[in-house]
C-alpha positions as CSV (number, residue, x, y, z in Angstrom):
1,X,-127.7,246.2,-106.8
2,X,-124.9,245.0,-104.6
3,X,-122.1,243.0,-106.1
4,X,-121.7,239.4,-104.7
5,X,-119.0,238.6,-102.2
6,X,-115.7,236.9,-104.4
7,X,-115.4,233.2,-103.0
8,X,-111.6,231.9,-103.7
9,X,-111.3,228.3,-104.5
10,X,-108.9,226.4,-104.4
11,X,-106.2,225.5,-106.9
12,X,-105.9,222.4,-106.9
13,X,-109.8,221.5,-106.2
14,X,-112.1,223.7,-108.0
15,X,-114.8,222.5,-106.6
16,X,-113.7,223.8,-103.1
17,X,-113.2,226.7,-101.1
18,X,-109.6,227.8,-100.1
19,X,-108.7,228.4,-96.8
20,X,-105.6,229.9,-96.9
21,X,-103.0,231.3,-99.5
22,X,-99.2,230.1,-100.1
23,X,-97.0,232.6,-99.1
24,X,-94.3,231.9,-101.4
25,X,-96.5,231.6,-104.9
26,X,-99.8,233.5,-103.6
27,X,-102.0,230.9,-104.8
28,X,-105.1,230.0,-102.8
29,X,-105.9,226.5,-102.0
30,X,-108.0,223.9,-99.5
31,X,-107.0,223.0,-96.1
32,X,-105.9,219.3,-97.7
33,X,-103.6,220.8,-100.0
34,X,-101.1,223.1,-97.4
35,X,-98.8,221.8,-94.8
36,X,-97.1,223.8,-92.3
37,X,-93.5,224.0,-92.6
38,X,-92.0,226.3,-89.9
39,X,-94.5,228.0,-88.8
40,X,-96.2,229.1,-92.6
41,X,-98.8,227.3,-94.6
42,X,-97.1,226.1,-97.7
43,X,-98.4,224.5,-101.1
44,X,-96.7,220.8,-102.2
45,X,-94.9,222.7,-104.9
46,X,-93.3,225.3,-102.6
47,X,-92.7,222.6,-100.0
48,X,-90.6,220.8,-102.6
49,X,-88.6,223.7,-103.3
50,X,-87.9,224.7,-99.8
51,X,-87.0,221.1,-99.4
52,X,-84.4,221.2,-102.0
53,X,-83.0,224.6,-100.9
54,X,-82.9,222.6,-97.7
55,X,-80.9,220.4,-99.0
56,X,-78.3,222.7,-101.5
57,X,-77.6,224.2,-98.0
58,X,-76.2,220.9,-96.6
59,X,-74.3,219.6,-99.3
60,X,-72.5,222.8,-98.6
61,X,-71.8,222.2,-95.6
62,X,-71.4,218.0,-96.0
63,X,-68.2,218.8,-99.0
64,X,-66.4,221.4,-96.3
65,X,-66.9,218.7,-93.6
66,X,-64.2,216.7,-93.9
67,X,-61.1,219.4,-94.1
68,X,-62.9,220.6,-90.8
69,X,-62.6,217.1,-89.5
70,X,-59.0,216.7,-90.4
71,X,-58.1,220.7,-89.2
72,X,-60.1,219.4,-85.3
73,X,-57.7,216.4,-85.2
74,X,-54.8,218.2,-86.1
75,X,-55.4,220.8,-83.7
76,X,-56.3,218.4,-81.1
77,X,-53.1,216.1,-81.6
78,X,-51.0,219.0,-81.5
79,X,-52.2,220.0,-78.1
80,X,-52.1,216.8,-76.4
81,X,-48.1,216.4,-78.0
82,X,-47.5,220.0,-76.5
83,X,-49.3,219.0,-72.8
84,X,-47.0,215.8,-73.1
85,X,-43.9,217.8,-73.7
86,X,-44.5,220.7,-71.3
87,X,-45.0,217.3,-68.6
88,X,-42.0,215.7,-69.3
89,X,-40.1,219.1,-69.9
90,X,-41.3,220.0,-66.0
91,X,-40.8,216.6,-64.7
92,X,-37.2,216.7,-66.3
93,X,-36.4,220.3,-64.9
94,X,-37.2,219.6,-61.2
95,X,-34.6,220.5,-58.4
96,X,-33.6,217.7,-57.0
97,X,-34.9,217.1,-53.5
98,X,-32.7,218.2,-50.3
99,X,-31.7,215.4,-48.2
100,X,-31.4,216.3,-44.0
101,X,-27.7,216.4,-43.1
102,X,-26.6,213.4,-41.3
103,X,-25.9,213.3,-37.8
């Protein structure tokens, strides 16, 4: 007697048949109950959660932003002052023109 074939249903839905299985938690579910998110078929729970790790990784970067801000206007003030002073230093140190002798 041959065993029958193990159908997989869905999580969520028992009532149907999964398609495909989370990656992340290795649950099986229905094609209604996945969404792709970069290029993987993930469940509304582990959606969430990459979601939120989404979201740790900018608040990261949002609480560094400002001292970055302030260090790129520093650094770009200080060069535009130093172009300003090398002009006026050059201007400054120029030989004065020679004039023709006078007949």
């Amino acid at each position: 007697m041959t065993s029958p074939a193990i159908q997989q249903r869905c999580w969520n839905h028992q009532d149907r048949e999964a398609s495909c299985r989370c990656p992340r938690c290795g649950r099986s579910f229905c094609r209604e109950c996945v969404t792709e998110h970069r290029s993987e078929l993930l469940c509304a729970t582990c959606l969430e959660a990459a979601a939120a790790e989404r979201q740790s990784r900018r608040r990261v970067f949002r609480r560094f932003l400002p001292a970055a801000m302030a260090l790129a206007g520093l650094a770009l003030a200080w060069f535009v002052f130093y172009g300003a002073g090398q002009a006026f230093l050059e201007s400054v140190a120029r030989p004065e023109p020679t004039t023709w002798p006078d007949r």
